[in-house]
TORNU-622330 format. One record per residue: y, x, z of N, C-alpha, C in turn. Coordinates in steps of 0.02 Angstrom, whole numbers, padded with zeros to 5 digits, always signed. Atoms other than C-alpha are relative to their C-alpha. Layout:
<mardos>
YXZYXZYXZ
...
</mardos>
This chain:
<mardos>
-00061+00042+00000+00000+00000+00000+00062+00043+00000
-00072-00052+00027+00133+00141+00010-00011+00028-00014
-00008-00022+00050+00085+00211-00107+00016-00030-00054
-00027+00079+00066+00137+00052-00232+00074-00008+00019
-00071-00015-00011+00303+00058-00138+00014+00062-00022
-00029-00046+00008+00320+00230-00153+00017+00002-00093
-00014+00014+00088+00299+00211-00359+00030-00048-00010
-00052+00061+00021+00409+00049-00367+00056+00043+00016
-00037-00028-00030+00542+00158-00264+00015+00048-00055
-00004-00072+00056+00530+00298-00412+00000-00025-00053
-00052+00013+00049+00544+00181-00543+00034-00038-00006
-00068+00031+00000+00677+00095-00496+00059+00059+00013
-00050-00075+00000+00774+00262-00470-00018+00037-00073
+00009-00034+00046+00715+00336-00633+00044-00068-00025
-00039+00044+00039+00797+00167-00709+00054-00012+00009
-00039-00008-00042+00935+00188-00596+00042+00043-00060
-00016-00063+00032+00966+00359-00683-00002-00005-00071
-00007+00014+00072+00929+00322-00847+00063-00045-00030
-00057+00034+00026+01055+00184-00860+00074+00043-00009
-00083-00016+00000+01206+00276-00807+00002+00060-00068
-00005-00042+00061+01152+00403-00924+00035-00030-00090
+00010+00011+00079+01149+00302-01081+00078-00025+00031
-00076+00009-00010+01319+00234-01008+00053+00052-00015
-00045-00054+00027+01418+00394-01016-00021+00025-00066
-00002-00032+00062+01333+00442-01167+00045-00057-00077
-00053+00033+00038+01412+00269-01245+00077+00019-00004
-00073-00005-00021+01579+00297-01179+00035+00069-00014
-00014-00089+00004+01595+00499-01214+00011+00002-00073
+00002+00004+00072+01687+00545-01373-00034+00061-00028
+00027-00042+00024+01608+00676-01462+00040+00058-00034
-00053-00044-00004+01695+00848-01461+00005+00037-00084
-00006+00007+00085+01668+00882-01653+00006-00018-00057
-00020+00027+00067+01711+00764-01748+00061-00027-00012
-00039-00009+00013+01874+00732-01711+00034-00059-00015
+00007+00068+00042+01857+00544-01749+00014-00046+00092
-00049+00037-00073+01969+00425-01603-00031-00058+00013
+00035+00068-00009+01837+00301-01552+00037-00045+00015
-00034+00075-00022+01964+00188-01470+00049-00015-00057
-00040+00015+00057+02059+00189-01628-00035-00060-00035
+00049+00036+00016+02022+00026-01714-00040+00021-00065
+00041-00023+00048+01899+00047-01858+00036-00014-00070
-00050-00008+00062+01993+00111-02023+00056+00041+00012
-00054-00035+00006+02131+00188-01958+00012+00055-00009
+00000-00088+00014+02086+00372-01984+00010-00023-00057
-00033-00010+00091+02077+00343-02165+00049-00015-00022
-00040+00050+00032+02225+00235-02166+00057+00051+00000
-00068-00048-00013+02333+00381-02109+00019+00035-00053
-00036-00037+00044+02341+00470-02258+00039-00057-00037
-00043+00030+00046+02389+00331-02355+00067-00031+00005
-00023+00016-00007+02504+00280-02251+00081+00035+00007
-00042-00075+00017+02599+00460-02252+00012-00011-00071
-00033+00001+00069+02602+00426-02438+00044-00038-00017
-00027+00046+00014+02676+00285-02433+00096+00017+00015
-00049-00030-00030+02802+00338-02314+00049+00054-00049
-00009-00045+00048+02828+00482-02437+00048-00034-00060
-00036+00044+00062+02875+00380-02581+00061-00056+00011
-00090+00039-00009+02993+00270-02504+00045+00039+00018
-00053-00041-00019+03091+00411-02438+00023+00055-00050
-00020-00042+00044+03100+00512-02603+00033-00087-00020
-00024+00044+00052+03147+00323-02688+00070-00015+00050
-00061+00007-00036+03289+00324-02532+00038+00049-00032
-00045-00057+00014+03352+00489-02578+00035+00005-00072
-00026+00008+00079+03360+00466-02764+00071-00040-00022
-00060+00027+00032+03482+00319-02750+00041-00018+00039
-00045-00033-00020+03579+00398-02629+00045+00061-00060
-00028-00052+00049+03606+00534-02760+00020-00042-00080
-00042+00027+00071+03646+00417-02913+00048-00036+00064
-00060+00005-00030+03751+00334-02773+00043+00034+00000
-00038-00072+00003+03839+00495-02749+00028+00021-00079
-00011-00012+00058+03855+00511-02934+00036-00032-00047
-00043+00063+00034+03931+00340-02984+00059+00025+00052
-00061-00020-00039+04055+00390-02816+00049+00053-00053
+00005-00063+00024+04072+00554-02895+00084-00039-00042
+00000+00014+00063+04117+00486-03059+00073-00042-00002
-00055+00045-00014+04239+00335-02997+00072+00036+00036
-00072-00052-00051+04352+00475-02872+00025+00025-00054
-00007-00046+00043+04355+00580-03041+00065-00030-00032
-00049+00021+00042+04446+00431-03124+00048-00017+00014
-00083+00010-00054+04561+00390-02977+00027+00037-00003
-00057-00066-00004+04632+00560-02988+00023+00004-00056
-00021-00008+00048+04649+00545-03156+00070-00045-00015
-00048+00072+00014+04744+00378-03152+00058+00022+00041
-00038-00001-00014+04838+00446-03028+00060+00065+00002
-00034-00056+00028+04894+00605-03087+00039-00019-00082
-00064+00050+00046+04952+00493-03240+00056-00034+00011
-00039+00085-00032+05039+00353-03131+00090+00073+00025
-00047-00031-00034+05143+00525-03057+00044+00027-00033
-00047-00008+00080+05196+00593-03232+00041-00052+00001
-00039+00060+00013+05246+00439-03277+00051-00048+00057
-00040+00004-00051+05352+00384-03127+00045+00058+00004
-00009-00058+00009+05404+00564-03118+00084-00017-00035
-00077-00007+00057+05519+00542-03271+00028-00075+00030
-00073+00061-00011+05585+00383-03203+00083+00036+00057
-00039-00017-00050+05672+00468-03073+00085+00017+00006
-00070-00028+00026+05854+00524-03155+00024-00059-00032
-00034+00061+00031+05854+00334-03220+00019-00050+00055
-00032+00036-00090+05960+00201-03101-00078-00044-00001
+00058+00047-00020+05858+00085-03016-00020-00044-00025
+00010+00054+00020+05866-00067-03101-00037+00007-00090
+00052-00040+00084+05818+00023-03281-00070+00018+00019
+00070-00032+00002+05675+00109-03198-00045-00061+00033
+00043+00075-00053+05605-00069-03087-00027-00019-00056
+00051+00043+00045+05524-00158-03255-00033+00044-00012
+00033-00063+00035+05453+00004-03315-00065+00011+00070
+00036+00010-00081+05369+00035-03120-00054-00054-00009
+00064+00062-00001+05307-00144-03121-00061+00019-00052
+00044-00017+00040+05244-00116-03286-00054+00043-00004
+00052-00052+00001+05145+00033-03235-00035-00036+00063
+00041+00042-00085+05074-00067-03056-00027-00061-00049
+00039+00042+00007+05031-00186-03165-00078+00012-00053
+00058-00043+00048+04925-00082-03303-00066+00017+00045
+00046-00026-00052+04848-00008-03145-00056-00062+00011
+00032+00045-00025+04799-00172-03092-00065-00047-00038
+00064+00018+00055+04710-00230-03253-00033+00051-00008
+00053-00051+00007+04622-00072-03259-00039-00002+00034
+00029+00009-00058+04569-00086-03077-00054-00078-00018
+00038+00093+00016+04508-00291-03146-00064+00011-00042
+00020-00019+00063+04412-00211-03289-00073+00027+00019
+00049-00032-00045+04329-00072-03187-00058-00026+00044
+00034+00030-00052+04276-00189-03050-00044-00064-00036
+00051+00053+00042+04181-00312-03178-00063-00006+00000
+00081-00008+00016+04013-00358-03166-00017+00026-00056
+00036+00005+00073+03922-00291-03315+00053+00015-00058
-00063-00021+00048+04008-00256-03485-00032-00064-00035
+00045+00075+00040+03988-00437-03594+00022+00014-00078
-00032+00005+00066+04020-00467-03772+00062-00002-00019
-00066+00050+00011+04165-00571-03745+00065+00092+00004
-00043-00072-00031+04241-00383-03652+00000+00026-00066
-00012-00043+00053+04191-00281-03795+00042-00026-00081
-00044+00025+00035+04272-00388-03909+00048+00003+00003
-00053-00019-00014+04407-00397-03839+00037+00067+00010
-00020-00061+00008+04441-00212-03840+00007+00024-00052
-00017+00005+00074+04438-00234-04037-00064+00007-00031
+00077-00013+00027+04253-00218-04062-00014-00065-00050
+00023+00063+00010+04182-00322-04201-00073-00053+00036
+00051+00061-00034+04057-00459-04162-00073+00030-00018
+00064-00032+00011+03914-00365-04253-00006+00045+00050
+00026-00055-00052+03933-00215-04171+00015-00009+00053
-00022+00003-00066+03997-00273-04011-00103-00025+00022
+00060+00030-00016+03819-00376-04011-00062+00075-00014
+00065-00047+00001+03709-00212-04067+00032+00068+00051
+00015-00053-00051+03803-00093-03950-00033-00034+00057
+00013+00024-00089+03774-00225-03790-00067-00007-00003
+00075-00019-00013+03591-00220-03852-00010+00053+00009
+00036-00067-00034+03566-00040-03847+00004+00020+00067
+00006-00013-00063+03644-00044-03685-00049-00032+00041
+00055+00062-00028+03525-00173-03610-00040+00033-00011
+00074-00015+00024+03365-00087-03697+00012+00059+00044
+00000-00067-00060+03435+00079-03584-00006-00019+00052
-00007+00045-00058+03469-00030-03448-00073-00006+00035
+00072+00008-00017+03282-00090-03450-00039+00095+00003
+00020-00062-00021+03223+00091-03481+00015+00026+00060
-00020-00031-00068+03307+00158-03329-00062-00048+00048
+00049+00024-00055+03228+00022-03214-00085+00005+00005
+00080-00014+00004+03038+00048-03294-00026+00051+00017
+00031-00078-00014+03034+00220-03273+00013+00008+00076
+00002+00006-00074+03101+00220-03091-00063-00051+00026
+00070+00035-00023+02952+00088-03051-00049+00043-00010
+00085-00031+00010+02821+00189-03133-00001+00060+00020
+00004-00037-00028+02897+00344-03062+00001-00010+00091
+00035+00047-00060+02887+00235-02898-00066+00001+00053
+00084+00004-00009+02717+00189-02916-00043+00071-00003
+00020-00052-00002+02671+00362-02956+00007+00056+00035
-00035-00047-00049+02746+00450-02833+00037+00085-00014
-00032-00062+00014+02859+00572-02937+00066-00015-00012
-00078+00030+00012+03026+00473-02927+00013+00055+00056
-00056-00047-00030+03172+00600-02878-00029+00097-00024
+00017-00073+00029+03059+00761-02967+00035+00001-00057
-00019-00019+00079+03093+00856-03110-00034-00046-00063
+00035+00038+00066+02984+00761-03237+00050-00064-00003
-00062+00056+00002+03114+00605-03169+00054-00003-00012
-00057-00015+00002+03257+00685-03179-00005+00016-00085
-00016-00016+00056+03228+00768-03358-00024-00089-00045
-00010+00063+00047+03177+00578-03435+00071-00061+00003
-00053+00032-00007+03342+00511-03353+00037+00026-00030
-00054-00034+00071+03435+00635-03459-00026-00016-00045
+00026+00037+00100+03323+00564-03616+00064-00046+00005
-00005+00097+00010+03399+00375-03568+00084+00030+00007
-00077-00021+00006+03586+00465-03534+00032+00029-00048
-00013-00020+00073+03589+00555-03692+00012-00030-00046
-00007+00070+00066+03546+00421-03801+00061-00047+00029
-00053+00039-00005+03679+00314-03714+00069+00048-00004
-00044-00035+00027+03792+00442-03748+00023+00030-00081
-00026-00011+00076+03753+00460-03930+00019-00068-00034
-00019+00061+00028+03831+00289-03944+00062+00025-00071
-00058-00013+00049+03968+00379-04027-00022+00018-00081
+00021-00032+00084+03867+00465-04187-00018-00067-00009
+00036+00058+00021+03777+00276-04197+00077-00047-00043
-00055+00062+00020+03952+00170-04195+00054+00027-00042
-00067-00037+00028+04091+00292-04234+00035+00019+00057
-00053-00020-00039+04225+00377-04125+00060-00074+00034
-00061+00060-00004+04341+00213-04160-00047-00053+00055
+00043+00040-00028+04210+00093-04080-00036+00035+00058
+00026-00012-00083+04142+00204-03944+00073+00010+00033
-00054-00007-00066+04335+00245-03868+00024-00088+00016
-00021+00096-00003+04352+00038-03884-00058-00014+00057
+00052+00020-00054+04185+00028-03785+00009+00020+00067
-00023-00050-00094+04256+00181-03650+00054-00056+00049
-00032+00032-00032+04387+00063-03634-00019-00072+00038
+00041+00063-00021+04292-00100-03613-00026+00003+00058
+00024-00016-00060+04206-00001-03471+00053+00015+00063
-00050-00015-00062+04379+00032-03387-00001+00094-00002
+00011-00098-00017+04322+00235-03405+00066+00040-00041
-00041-00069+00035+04448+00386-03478-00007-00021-00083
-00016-00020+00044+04479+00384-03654+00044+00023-00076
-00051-00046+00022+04617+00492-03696+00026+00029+00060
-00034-00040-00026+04690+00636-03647+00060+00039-00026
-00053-00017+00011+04848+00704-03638+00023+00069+00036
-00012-00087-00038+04928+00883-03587+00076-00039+00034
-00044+00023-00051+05046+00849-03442+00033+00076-00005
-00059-00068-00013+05106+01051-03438-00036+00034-00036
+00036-00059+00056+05063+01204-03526+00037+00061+00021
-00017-00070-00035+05070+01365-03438+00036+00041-00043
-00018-00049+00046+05193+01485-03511-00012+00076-00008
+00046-00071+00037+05103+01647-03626-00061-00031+00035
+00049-00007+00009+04951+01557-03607-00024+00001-00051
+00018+00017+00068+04848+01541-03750+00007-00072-00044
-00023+00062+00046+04890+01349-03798+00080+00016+00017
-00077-00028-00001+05071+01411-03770+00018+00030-00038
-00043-00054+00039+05068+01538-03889-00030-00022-00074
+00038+00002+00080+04966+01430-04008+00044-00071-00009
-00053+00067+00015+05114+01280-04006-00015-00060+00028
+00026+00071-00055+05036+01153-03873+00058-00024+00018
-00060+00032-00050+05175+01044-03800-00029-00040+00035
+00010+00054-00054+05186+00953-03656+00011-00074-00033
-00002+00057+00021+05149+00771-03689-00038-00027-00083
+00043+00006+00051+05042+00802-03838-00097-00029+00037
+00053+00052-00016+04876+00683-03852-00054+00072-00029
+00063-00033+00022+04693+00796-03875-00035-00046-00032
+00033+00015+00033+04619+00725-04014-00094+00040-00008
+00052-00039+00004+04475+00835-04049-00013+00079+00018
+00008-00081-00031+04412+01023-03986-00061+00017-00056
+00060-00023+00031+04312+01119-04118-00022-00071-00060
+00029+00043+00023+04274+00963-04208-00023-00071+00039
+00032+00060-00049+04220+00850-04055+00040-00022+00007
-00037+00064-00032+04324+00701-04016-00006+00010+00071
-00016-00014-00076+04400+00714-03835+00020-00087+00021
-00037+00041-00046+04400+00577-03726-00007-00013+00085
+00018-00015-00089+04388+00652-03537+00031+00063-00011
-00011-00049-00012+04447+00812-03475-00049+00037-00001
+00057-00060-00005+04277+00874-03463-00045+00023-00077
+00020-00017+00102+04240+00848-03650+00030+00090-00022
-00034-00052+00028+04365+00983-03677-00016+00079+00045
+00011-00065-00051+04316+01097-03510-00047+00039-00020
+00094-00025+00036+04121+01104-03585+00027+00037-00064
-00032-00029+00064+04199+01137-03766+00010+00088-00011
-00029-00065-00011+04297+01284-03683-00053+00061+00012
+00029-00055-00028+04153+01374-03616-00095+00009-00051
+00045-00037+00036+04034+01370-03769+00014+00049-00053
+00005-00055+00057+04014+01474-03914+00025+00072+00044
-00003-00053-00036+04090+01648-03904+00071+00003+00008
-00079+00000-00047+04235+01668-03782+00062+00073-00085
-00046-00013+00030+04384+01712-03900+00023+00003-00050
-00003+00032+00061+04349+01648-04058+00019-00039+00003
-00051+00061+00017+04474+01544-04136-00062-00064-00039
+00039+00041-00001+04428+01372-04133+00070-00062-00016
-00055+00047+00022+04533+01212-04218+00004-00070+00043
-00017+00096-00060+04628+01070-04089+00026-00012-00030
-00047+00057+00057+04687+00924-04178+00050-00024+00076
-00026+00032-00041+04822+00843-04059+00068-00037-00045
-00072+00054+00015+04955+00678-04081+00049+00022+00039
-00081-00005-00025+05128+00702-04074+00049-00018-00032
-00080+00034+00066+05282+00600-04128-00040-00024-00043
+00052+00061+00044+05116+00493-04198-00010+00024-00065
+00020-00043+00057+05084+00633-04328-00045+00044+00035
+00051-00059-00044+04924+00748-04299+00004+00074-00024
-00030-00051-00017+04960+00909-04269-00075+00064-00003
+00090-00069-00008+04805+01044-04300+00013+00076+00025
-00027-00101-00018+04838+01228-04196-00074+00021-00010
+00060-00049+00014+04713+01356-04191-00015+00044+00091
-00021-00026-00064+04675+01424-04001-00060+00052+00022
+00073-00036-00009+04539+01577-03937-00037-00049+00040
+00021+00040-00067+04413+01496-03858-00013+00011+00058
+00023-00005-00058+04386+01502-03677+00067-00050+00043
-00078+00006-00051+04549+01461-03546+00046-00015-00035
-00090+00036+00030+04687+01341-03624+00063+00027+00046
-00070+00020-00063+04809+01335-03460+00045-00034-00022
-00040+00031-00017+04860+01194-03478-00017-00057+00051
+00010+00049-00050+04864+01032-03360-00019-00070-00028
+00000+00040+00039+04788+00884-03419-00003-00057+00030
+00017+00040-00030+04781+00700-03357-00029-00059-00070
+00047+00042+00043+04660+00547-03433+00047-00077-00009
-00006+00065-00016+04703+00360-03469-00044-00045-00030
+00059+00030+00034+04597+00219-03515+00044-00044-00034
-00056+00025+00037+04717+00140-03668-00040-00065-00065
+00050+00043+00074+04650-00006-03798+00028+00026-00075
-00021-00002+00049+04656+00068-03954+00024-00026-00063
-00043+00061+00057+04785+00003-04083-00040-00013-00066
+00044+00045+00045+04701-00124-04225+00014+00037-00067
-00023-00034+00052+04670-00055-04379+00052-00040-00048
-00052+00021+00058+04814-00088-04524-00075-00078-00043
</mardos>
């Protein structure tokens, strides 16, 4: 008889022991694999994807921060322009009485103000480019090419998006494809019909020489102050930077032919190329209808 106790006694202690065993061996994570049992089930794998994700929205933040920065850019460029015009032109009022120079003033606060109306427009429409002297054909096949860029831009940001190479180089060099081509509006339409479109947009196009350093090189090649830049080398100018780029290709000091208006006759000098010195400011003007 105790000996039947004594073996009940031993295995109820061997079962004793066994349980707690298999208990800590449930509950114990396992020092090699590295794998977070109380994590719920999936979430290790989910982490990478979820770093990718992360990834891609914060390059697609940064990107349009930087075309933000670029339209800013772009808009300060033309305020200084407008207003380095507005100062010329006020400027010379100054030696006239008051009441001569007050309609002239308004007149310039009010130019400002339709420019500012123009600028701030949703969208560019037909009705706009028409009105800037565009015909109806081409007003209708430039506002399609713009639209078909329009859509390009947004497809390729999606699929560089989805692909996770929006804000790389491969993105950046196909956004100069879609900026190029909207820049060769001019060889498509003509010079006359793209500075009608610059204007439609409210942007720069024309420039004018506000001063002209004396013994610089447009000084000694007959530049005057208040003369319009028609063309540099052959290119049609309608920005200051048309003419800055101009300056600094080919080879520095070869003569190169500027057309410029003056007294509404065009005027052709000859200048080395590199460094004009002179001062130039932009305006955005509707160009007069043909005869």
């Amino acid at each position: 008889m105790s000996q039947t106790k004594l073996l009940l006694l031993f295995t109820l202690l061997a079962g004793i022991g066994l349980g707690a065993w298999a208990r800590d061996a449930i509950h114990s994570e396992p020092a090699s694999s590295g794998f977070d049992s109380r994590a719920p089930f999936g979430q290790g794998s989910s982490n990478n994807g979820a770093s990718s994700i992360n990834d891609s929205l914060t390059l697609a933040a940064i990107e349009e921060l930087r075309e933000e920065l670029q339209r800013g850019e772009q808009e300060r460029s033309e305020l200084r322009n407008q207003l380095e015009a507005l100062t010329v032109r006020l400027s010379a009022l100054d030696n006239q009485p008051v009441a001569e120079a007050a309609p002239k003033i308004a007149e310039k606060l009010s130019t400002g103000r339709e420019t500012t109306r123009r600028r701030g427009a949703a969208g560019l429409t037909l009705e706009s480019l028409q009105a800037a002297g565009i015909t109806e054909r081409d007003a209708g096949a430039i506002k399609s090419r713009l639209d078909e860029l329009s859509m390009q831009r947004l497809y390729l940001r999606d699929q560089a998006q989805r692909e996770g190479w929006l804000g790389k180089q491969e993105y950046r060099d196909q956004i100069k494809r879609i900026t190029e081509a909207q820049n060769n509006l001019e060889q498509d339409f003509g010079s006359d019909n793209y500075s009608r479109y610059l204007y439609a947009m409210g942007r720069p196009n024309q420039v004018n020489v506000q001063s002209v350093i004396e013994n610089s090189p447009a000084y000694n090649a007959g530049m005057q102050n208040g003369d319009r830049l028609l063309s540099y080398d052959g290119d049609s100018i309608y920005d200051p930077r048309t003419i800055r780029r101009g300056t600094q290709l080919g080879s520095a000091g070869e003569m190169v032919p500027v057309v410029v208006m003056r007294n509404g006759q065009q005027v052709e000098i000859y200048v080395p190329r590199g460094p004009l010195g002179i001062q130039m400011t932009s305006d955005s003007v509707r160009p007069p209808d043909p005869p």
